[in-house]
C-alpha positions as CSV (number, residue, x, y, z in Angstrom):
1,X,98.2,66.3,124.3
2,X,95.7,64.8,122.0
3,X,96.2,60.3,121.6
4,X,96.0,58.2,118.9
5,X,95.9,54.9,118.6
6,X,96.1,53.6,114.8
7,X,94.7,50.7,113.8
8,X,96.4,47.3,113.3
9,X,96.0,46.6,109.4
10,X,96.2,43.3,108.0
11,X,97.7,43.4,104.6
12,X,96.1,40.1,103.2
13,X,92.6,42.5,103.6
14,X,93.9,45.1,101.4
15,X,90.9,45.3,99.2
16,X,88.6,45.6,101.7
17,X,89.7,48.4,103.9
18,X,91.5,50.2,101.1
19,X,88.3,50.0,99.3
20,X,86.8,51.6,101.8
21,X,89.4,54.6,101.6
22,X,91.4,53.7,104.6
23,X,95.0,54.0,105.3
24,X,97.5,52.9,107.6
25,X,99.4,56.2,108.0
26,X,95.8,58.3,108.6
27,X,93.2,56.2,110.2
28,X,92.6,55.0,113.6
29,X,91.3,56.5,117.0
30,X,92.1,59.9,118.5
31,X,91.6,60.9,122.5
32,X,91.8,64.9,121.5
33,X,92.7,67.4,124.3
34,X,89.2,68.5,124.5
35,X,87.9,65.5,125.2
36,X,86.5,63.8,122.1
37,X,86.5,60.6,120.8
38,X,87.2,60.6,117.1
39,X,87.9,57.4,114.7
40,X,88.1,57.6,111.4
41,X,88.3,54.8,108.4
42,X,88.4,56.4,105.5
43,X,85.4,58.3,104.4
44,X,84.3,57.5,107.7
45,X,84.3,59.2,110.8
46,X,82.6,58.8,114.3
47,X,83.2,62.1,116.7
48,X,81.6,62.3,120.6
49,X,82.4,63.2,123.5
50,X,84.4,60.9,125.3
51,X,82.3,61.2,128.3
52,X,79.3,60.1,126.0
53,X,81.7,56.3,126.2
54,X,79.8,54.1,128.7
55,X,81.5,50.7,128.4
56,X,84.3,49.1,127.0
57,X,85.6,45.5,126.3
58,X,88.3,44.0,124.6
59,X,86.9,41.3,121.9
60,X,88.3,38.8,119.4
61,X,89.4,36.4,117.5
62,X,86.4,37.1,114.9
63,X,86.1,35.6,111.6
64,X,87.3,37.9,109.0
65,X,84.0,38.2,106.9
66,X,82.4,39.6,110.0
67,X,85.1,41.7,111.3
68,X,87.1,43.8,107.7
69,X,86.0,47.0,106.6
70,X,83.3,49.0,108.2
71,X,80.0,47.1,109.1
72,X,76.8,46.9,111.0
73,X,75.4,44.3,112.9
74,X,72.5,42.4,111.8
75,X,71.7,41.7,115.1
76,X,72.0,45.2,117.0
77,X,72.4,48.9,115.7
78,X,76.2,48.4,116.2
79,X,79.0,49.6,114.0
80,X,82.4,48.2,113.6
81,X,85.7,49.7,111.8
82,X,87.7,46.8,111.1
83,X,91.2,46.3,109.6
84,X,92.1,42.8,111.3
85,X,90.1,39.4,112.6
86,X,92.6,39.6,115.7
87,X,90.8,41.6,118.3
88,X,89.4,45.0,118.9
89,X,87.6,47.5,121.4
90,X,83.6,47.4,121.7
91,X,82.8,51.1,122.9
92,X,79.2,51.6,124.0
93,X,77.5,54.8,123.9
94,X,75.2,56.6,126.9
95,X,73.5,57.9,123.8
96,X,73.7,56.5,120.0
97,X,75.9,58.5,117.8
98,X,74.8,59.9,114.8
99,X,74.3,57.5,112.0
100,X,77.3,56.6,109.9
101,X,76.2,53.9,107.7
102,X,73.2,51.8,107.6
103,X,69.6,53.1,108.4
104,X,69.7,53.4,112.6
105,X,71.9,55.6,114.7
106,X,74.4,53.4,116.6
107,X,75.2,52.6,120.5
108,X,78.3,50.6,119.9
109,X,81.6,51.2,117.7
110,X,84.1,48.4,117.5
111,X,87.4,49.0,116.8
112,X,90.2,47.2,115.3
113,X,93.3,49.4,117.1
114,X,96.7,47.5,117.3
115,X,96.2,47.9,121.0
116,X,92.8,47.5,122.4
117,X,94.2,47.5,125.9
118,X,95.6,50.8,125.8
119,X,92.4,52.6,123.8
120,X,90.6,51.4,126.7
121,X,93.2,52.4,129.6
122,X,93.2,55.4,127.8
123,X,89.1,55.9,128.0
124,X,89.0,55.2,131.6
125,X,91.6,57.5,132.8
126,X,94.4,55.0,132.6
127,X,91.9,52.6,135.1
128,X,89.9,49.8,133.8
């Protein structure tokens, strides 16, 4: 049976992730029965094959311009879907994921899921 894990959405960023077309009720990570890794914010949506997931780590606090709405990182080719500055999952790729925004393909998602622990029990088989 499929898994999702929705995202933890901070209210006070409403303009920035609604703007962006996401929603509480819709948007977050899904483990599908076949074995994919989808997330979706919005318009947005990243889709590979869970065994294409190399690494994980829990991360945060960050400081909420660098962490609401989706973004890349100026310093890497990285890509985060963000709803809240609390904390997240970093998933690294074996091999970058076809572009979503910005100019490069990305080896990193981060993810702002209301429980970045379980995504990435869930990722590893229920081991970390």
């Amino acid at each position: 049976m499929s898994e999702f894990f929705p995202y933890r959405f901070d209210r006070r960023f409403v303009p920035m992730w609604l703007g962006a077309g996401a929603r509480p009720w819709r948007d977050g990570v899904t483990i599908t029965d076949d074995g994919r890794f989808v997330a979706t914010f919005g318009f947005l949506r990243v889709d590979t094959p869970v065994d294409n997931i190399a690494d994980t780590h829990v991360t945060g606090p960050y400081r909420w311009w660098t962490a609401i709405g989706p973004r890349i990182s100026f310093a890497d080719d990285g890509l985060t879907f963000g709803t809240n500055p609390r904390a997240g999952l970093c998933i690294h790729f074996r091999d970058k994921i076809k572009r979503v925004i910005g100019l490069r393909d990305h080896s990193a998602l981060t993810v702002t899921v209301a429980d970045p622990h379980a995504l990435e029990a869930a990722l590893h088989g229920g081991r970390e």
